[in-house]
C-alpha positions in Angstrom: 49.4 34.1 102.7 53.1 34.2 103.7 55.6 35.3 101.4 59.3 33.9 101.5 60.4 37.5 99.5 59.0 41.0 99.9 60.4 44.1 98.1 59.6 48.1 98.1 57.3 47.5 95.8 54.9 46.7 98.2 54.2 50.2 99.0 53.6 50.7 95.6 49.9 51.2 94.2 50.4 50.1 90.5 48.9 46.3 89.9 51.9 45.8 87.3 54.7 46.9 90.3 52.7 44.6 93.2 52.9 41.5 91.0 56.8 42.4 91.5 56.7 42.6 95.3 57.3 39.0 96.2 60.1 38.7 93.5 63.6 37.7 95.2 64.6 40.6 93.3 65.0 43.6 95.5 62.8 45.8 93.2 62.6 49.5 94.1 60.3 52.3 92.0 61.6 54.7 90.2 62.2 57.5 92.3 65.5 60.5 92.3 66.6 59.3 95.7 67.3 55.6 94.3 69.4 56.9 91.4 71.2 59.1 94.0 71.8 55.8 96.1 73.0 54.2 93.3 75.3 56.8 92.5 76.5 57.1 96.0 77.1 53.2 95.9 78.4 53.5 92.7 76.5 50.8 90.9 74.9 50.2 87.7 70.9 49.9 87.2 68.7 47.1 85.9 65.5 49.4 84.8 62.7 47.1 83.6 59.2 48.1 82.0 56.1 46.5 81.8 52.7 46.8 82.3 50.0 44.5 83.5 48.6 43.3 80.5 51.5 42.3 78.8 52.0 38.6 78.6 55.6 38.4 78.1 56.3 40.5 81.2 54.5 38.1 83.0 56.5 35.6 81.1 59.9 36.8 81.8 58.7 37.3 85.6 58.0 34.1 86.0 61.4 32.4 84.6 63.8 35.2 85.6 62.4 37.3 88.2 60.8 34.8 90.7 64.4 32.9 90.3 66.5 33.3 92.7 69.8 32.3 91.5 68.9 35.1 88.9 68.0 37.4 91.9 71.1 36.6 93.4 72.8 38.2 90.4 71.0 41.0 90.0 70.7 42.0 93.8 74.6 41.8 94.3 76.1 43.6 91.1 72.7 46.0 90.4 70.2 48.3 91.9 67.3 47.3 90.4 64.2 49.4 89.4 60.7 48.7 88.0 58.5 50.9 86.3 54.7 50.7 85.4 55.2 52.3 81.6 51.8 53.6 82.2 51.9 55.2 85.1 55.0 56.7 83.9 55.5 57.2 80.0 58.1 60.0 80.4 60.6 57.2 81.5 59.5 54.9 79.0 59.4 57.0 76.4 63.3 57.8 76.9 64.3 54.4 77.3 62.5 52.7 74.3 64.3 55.5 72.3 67.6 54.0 74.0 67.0 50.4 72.8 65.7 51.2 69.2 69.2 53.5 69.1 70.6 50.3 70.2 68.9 47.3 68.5 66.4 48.6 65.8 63.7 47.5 67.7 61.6 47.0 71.1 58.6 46.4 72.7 57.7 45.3 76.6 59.0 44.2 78.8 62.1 46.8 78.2 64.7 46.1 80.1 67.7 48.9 80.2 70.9 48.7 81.8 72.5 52.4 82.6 74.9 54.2 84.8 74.0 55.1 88.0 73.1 58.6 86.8 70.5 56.4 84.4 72.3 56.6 81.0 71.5 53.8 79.9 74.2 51.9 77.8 72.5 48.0 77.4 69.2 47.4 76.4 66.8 44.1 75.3 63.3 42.9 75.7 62.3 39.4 76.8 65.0 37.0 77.5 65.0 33.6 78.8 66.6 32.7 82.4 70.4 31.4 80.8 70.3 34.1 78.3 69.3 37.1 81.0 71.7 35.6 83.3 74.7 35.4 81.0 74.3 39.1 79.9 73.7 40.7 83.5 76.7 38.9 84.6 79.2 39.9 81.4 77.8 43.6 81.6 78.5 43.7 85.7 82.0 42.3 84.6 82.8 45.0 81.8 81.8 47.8 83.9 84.1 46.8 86.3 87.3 45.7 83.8 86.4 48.5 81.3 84.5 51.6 82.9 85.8 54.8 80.4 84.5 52.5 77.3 80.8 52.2 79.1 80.5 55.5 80.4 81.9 56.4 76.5 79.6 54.8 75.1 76.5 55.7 77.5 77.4 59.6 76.8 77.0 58.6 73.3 73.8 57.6 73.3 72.6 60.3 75.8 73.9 62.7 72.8 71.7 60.9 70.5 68.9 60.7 72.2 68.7 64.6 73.1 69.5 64.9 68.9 66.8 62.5 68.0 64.1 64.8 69.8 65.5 68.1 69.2 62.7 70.3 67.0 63.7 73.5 65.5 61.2 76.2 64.4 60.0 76.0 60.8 60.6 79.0 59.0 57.7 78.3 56.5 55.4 80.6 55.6 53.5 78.7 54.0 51.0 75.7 55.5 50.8 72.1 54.0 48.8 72.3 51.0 45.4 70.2 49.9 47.7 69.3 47.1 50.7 68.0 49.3 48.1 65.9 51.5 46.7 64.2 48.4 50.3 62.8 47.6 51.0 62.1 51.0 47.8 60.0 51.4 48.6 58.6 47.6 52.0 57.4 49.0 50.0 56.2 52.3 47.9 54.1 50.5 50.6 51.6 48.7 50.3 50.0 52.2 46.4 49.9 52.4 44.5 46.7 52.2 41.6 47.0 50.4 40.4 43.4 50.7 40.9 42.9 55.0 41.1 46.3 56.0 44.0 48.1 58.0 47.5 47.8 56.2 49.3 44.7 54.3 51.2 43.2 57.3 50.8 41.4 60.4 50.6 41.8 63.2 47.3 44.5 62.5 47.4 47.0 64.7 43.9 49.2 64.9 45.5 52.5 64.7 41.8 54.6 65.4 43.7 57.8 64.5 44.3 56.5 61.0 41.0 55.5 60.3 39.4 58.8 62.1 41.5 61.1 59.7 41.0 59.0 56.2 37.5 59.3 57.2 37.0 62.5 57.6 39.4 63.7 54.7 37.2 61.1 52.5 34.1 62.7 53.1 35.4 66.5 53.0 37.0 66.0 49.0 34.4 63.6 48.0 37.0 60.3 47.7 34.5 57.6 47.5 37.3 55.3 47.2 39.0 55.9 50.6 35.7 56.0 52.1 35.2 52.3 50.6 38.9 51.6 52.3 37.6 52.9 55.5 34.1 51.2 55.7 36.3 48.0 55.1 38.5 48.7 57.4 36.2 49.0 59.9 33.5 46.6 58.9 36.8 43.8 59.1 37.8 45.0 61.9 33.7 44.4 63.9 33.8 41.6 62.0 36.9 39.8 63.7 37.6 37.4 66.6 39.7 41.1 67.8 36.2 42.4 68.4 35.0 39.7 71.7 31.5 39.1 70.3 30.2 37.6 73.2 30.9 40.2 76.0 32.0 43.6 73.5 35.1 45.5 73.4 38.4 45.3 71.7 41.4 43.7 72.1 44.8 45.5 71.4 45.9 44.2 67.9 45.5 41.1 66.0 48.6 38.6 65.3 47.0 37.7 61.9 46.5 39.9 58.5 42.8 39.0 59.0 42.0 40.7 62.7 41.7 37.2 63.4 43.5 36.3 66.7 44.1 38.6 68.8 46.4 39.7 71.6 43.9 39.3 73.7 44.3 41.8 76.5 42.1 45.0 76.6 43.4 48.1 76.9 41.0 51.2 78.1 42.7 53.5 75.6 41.8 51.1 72.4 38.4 51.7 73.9 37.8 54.8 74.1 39.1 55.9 70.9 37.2 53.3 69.1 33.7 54.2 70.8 34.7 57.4 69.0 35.6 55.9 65.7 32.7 53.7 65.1 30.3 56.0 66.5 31.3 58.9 63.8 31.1 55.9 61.3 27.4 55.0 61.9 26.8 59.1 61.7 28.5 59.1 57.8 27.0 55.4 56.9 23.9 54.3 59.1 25.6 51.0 59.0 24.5 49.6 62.0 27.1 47.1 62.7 29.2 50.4 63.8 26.2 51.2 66.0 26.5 47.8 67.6 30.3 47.7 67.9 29.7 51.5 69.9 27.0 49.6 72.1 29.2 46.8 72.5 31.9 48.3 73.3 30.2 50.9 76.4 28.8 48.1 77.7 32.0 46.3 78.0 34.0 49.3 79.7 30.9 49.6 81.8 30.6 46.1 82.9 33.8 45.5 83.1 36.4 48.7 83.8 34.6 51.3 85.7 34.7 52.3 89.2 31.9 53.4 91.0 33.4 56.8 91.4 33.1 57.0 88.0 36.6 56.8 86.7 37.6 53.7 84.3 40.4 51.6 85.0 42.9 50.9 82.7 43.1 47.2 81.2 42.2 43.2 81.7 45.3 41.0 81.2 45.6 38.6 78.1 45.9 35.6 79.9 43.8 34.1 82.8 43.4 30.5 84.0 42.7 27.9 82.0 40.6 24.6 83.0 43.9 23.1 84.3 44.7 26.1 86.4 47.3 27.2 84.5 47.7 30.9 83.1 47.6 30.6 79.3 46.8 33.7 76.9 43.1 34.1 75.5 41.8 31.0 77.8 39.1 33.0 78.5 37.7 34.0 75.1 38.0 30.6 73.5 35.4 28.3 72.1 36.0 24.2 71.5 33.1 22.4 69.3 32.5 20.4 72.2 31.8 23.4 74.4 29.6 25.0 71.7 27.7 22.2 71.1 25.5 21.8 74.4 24.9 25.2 74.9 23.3 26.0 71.4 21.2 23.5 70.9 19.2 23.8 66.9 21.3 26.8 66.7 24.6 25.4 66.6 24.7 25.0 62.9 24.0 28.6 61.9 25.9 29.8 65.0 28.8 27.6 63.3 28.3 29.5 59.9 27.6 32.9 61.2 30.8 33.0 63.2 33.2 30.4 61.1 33.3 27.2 63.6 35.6 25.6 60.9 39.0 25.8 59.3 38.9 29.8 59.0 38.4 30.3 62.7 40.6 28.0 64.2 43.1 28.9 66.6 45.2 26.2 68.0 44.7 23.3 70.3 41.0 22.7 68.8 40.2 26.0 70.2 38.1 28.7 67.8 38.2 32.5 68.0 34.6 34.1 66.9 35.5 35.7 63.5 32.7 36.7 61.1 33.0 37.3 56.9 29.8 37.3 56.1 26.9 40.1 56.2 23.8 39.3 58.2 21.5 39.6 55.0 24.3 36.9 53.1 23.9 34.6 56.3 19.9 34.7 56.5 20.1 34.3 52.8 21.5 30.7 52.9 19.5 29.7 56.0 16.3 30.9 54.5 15.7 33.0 57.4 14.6 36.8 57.6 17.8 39.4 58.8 15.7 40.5 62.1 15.3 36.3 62.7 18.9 35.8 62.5 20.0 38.9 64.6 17.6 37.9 67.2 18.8 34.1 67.3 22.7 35.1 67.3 21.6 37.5 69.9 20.3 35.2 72.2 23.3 32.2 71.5 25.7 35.0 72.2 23.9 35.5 76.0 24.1 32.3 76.4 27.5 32.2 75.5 27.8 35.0 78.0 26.5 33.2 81.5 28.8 30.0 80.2 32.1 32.4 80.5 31.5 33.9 83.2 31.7 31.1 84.9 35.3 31.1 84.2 38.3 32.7 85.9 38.3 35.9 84.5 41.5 37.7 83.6 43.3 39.8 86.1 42.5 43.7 85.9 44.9 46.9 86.0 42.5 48.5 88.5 44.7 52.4 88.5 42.9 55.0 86.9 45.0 57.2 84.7 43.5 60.5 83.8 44.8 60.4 79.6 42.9 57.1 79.6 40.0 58.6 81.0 40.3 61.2 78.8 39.9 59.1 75.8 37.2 57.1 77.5 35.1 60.4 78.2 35.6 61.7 74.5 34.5 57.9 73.3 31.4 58.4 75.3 30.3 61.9 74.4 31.0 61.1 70.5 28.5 57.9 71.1 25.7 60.0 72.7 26.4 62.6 70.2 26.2 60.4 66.7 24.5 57.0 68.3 21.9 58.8 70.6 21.6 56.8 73.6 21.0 59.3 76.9 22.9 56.7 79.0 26.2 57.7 77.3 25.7 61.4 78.4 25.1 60.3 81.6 28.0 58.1 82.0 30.3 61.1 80.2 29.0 63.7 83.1 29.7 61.1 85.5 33.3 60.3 84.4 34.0 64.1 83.8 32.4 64.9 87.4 35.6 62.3 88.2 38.2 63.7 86.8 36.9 67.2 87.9 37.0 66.5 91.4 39.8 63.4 91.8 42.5 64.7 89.3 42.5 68.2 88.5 44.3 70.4 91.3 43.5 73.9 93.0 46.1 75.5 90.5 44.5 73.5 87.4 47.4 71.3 86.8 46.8 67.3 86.6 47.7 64.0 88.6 48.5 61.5 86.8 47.2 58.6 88.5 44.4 57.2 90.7 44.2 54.0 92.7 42.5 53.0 96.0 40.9 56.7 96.8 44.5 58.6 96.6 45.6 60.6 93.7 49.4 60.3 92.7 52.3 61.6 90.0 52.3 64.9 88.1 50.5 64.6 85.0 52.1 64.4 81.9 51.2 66.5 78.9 49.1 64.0 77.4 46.7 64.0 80.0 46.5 67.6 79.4 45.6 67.3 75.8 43.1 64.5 76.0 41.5 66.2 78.7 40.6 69.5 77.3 39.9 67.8 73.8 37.2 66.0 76.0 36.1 68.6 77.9 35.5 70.8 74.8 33.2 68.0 73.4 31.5 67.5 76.4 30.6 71.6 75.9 29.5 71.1 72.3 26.3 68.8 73.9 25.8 70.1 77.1 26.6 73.6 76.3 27.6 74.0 80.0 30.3 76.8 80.1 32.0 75.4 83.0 33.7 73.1 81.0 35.1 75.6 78.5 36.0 77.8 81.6 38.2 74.5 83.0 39.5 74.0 79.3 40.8 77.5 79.5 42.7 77.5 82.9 44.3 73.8 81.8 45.5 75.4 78.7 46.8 78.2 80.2 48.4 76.1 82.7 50.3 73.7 80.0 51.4 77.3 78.1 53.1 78.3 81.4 54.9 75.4 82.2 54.7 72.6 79.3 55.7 75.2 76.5 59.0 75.4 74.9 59.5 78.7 73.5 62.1 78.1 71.4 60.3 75.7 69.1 57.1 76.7 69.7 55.8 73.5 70.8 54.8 71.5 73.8 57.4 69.6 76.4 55.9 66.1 77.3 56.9 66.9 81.0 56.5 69.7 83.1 59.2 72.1 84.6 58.4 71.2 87.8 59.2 68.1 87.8 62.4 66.2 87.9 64.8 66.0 85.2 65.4 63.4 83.3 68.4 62.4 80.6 65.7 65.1 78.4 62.5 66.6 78.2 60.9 64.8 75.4 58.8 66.7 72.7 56.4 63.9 71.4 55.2 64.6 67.3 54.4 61.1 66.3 51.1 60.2 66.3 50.9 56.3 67.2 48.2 54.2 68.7 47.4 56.9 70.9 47.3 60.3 68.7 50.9 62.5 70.1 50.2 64.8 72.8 51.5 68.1 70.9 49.0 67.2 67.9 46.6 67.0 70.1 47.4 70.1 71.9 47.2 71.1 68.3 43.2 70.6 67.6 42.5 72.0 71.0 44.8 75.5 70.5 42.9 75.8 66.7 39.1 75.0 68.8 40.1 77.2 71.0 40.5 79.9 68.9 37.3 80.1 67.9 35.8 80.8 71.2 38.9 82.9 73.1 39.9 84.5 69.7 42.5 86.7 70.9 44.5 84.5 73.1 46.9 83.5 70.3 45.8 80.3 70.6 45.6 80.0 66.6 49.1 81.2 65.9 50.5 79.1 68.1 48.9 75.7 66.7 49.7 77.0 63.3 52.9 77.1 64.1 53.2 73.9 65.7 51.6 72.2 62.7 54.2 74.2 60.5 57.0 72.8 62.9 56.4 69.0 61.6 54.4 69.2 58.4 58.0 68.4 56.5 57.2 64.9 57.6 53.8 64.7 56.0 54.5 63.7 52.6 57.1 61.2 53.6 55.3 59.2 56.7 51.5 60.5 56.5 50.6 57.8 58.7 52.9 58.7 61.2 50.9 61.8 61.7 47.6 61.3 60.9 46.0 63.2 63.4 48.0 66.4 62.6 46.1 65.5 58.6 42.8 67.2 60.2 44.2 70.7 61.2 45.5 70.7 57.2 41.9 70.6 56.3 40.8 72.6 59.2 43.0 75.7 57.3 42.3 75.1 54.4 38.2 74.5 54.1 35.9 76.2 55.9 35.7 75.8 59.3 32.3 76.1 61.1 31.5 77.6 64.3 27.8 77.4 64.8 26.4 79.1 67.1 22.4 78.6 68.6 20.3 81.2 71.1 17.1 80.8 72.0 14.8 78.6 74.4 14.6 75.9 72.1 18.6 75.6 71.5 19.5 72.3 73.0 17.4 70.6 71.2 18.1 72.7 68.0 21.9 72.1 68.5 21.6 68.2 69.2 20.1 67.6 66.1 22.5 70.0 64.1 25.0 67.7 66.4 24.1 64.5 64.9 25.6 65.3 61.4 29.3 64.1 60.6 30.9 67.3 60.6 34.6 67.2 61.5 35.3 70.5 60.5 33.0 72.7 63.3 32.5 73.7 66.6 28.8 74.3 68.4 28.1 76.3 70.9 24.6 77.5 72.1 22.7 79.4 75.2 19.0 80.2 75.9 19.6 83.6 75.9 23.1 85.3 76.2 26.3 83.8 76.4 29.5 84.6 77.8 31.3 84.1 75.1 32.5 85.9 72.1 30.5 83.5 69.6 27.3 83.9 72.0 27.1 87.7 72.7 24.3 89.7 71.1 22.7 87.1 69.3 19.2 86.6 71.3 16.3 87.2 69.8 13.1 87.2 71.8 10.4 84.1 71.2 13.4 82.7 68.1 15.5 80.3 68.4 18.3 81.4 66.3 21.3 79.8 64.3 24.0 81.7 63.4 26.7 79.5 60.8 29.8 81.5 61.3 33.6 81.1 59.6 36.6 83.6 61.6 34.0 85.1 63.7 31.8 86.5 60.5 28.4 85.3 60.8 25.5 84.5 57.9 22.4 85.6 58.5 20.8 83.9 61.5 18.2 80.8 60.2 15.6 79.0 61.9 15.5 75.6 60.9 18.2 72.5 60.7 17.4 72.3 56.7 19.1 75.8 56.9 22.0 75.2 58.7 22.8 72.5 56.4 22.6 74.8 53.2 24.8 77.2 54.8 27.3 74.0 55.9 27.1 72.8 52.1 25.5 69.7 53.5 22.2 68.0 52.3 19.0 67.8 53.9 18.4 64.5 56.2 
């Protein structure tokens, strides 16, 4: 197909960037030798973020960028750059700070306007064609008329922003208390709701870490309450049309207070975390629509994200082609009566009930979202049918529901391979086979971790970022680090395959030599060899995705336990010092950190399993909830610290350890669970 407009970002990789190649907009990537062109050439920059999935990037594409009287603007007053926010974070990260300094708020697309050295001085998310138009040319105008003010101003925020993320050592000597985190979860949960799950607003975001700590900080202090918020949470959320019933996985958040409509693109990371969530669930409550929503959910990311090198790719797009041929947002996921009706035959009516084909789950446009609010045994009840009928009659509309999509367009796909994602992916897959037991999941986790292995992880041990086509690309970024070692280390605690500890050690080592800030003690978000930008960002904040330095966190205190020595444990101790002033005031924002507070301050487990028999011993001891341990096991002798001079000949031995002091070695799983203060199975 001819094009009338090409752009650099043709030679880009990223599906978000090549959707901008054919803009009239000359649209360059973010690269140092563009902002020392622009600086040469004195001009200002236009730097817009998106991502693929994001509707209103395609949106604002489509009535700004693909204009050409609005390229005509931007092309003779601006050097214009756009950046894939998820192949590069560190850039976004900076300049979402910039526009919440400068509006209160943002979201994608971002679009910044800066000096040609990139302090940025303008900032605003979507805007229509007139509205986009009007600004670029009044901003071109006052940079010309009124220069000193801009650049004024653009040193101003620059000083904010380095002020904003500027983290000084905490002097405390003493850590959070279990007292402290009971207030801080008290003032957390004035925004719970009990009744839909999640928190009292809309949009309803998932939020995986929230729901990962509260359960396990429910279970370890015996609050049945918050347990009941969590099982809630969670059922609500399986329960909603945010959950895609007929071909599994989530979407990213629901518009609605009920997880009702969602926005429907899917986003690897959700994924992953979620497989996680729901599979550690099923372990504390058997309830098996958790198990389902785990099974649903791999088989989605298999079907649907995975590349037959075994890496996943990142995300399908909200919006896809609708039966006019028009792109419209969730036309793929949508039911009409008329549509239902055919397909289902006798079973339309319960189908109808089961999944709220009636006021509660309509959309718009006679269109229905799937949304359920009723248990299986309450739904069986009123159709005077058994449960196991029922299951197996929703089963089978749902398959048919199945072949009828896929007959549709299907929505576009973010086809790079980002190594965090994967990360999260691999740790989702390796909690699954761990708590939900399928041998398929371990497979698929070897497979993906045999991936990033040999695709993403260097001669020197440091990361690439990004993988797309067969070529790996960009420095990693410290949360690629984190989520890699955190997955690696559970990947150990089933396998019990010491190469993956050894690779945990040297990616460690290598984020302490060049991700480390000594000063504070904690973890830069980019590394000193790369370029540098208006800062180096320290990221604390635990948001959709848990923050990379409290994640850093959980590995340091793991790895502890098996290279004691190593001052591993004083430094996360510090670093969870360095931000638990925040705790009390904004629990939420730093859920994940919650754990390492129980971590210190309850016994922490490592368990440790020699003899022939020990896989199988260490599996089962596995299956158990229990947040607050680590396994590790050999047939004979280990290499590590945990592992040495334990063997017993013709015994299989487990020795329940706390700071490297051991019990007496047991025999059976009953006994392990005395010595864990758990109760037999």
């Amino acid at each position: 197909m001819a094009h009338k407009h090409t752009n650099a970002l043709i030679h880009e990789s990223s599906p978000y960037l090549l959707q901008h190649a054919h803009n009239p907009v000359n649209w360059e990537a973010w690269a140092p030798e563009v902002l020392e062109r622009a600086q040469r050439e004195d001009k200002l920059l236009i730097i817009s973020i998106g991502y693929a999935a994001c509707h209103w990037c395609h949106v604002m594409e489509k009535e700004c960028f693909e204009n050409e009287d609005v390229a005509h603007v931007m092309n003779g007053h601006f050097i214009n750059i756009k950046i894939d926010r998820e192949e590069r974070p560190d850039v976004d990260q900076i300049y979402m700070d910039a526009i919440q300094m400068i509006s209160g708020q943002g979201g994608w697309p971002l679009n910044i306007v800066a000096l040609p050295d990139g302090r940025p001085f303008w900032g605003g998310t979507y805007l229509p064609k007139e509205g986009w138009t009007n600004v670029m040319q009044q901003l071109s105008e006052l940079y010309a008329k009124d220069r000193d003010r801009v650049t004024q101003y653009a040193t101003d925020l620059a000083n904010g922003l380095h002020a904003i993320n500027l983290l000084e050592p905490s002097k405390d000597k003493d850590l959070f208390s279990l007292g402290q985190l009971e207030d801080a979860v008290q003032n957390w949960s004035g925004h719970f709701d009990t009744f839909l799950g999640g928190h009292k607003r809309a949009p309803k975001f998932m939020m995986p870490n929230h729901w990962d700590f509260l359960l396990h900080y429910a279970t370890n202090s015996h609050k049945p309450e918050l347990l009941e918020f969590v099982k809630t949470t969670l059922t609500r959320m399986a329960y909603g049309g945010i959950y895609d019933h007929v071909g599994g996985g989530f979407s990213r958040y629901a518009v609605d207070i009920k997880w009702h409509v969602p926005h429907f693109e899917k986003m690897l990371y959700d994924n992953g975390q979620l497989s996680s969530l729901y599979a550690k669930a099923y372990a504390v409550t058997k309830n098996e629509t958790y198990k389902e929503a785990v099974e649903g959910t791999i088989a989605f990311v298999t079907e649907e994200l995975m590349d037959e090198s075994g890496g996943f790719y990142s995300s399908l797009d909200a919006d896809s082609l609708d039966n006019n041929g028009e792109l419209k947002e969730g036309a793929f996921y949508v039911w009409t009566k008329e549509e239902l009706a055919p397909l289902l035959g006798t079973d339309l009516d319960i189908f109808q009930d089961y999944f709220n084909i009636n006021p509660y789950g309509l959309w718009e446009e006679e269109n229905y979202v799937l949304i359920r609010d009723k248990s299986d045994g309450e739904i069986a009840e009123k159709h005077g049918i058994s449960v196991s009928d029922l299951k197996k009659r929703m089963k089978n509309a749902l398959s048919l529901l199945k072949k009828e999509r896929d007959k549709r367009s299907k929505p576009r796909l973010d086809d790079k391979i980002l190594t965090s994602w994967n990360g999260l992916m691999l740790k989702g897959l390796v909690d699954a086979f761990r708590y939900v037991d399928h041998k398929a999941y371990l497979a698929l986790a070897l497979k993906n971790a045999k991936f990033i292995e040999r695709e993403m992880v260097k001669e020197d041990f440091s990361l690439y970022r990004n993988h797309k086509g067969g070529k790996s690309t960009i420095n990693a970024f410290l949360e690629d680090y984190a989520t890699v070692i955190e997955a690696f280390l559970a990947l150990y605690e089933v396998t019990f395959d010491e190469k993956w500890l050894n690779l945990c050690k040297n990616l460690v080592e290598h984020t302490r030599l060049h991700f480390l800030d000594e000063a504070s003690g904690m973890f830069f978000y980019t590394s000193d060899k790369d370029q540098s930008l208006i800062r180096r960002s320290i990221e604390t904040n635990d948001n959709v995705i848990s923050s990379s330095n409290s994640i850093m966190a959980h590995n340091l205190f793991k790895m502890d336990k098996i290279f004691p020595g190593e001052g591993y444990g004083h430094l996360a101790q510090q670093m969870l010092k360095n931000v638990q002033k925040d705790f009390l005031r904004s629990a939420h924002g730093f859920s994940n950190w919650l754990h390492l507070v129980l971590f210190y301050h309850s016994d922490f487990y490592e368990i440790a399993i020699v003899g022939e028999d020990y896989k199988a011993m260490a599996l089962d001891i596995g299956k158990r909830y229990l947040p607050n341990s680590f396994l590790t096991g050999c047939p004979k002798e280990g290499h590590i610290e945990l592992l040495k001079n334990r063997y017993v000949k013709d015994k299989t031995l487990a020795y329940v350890c706390i700071e490297g002091a051991c019990k007496l070695p047991v025999e059976t799983t009953d006994d392990v669970w005395k010595e864990v203060q758990l109760s037999p199975e």
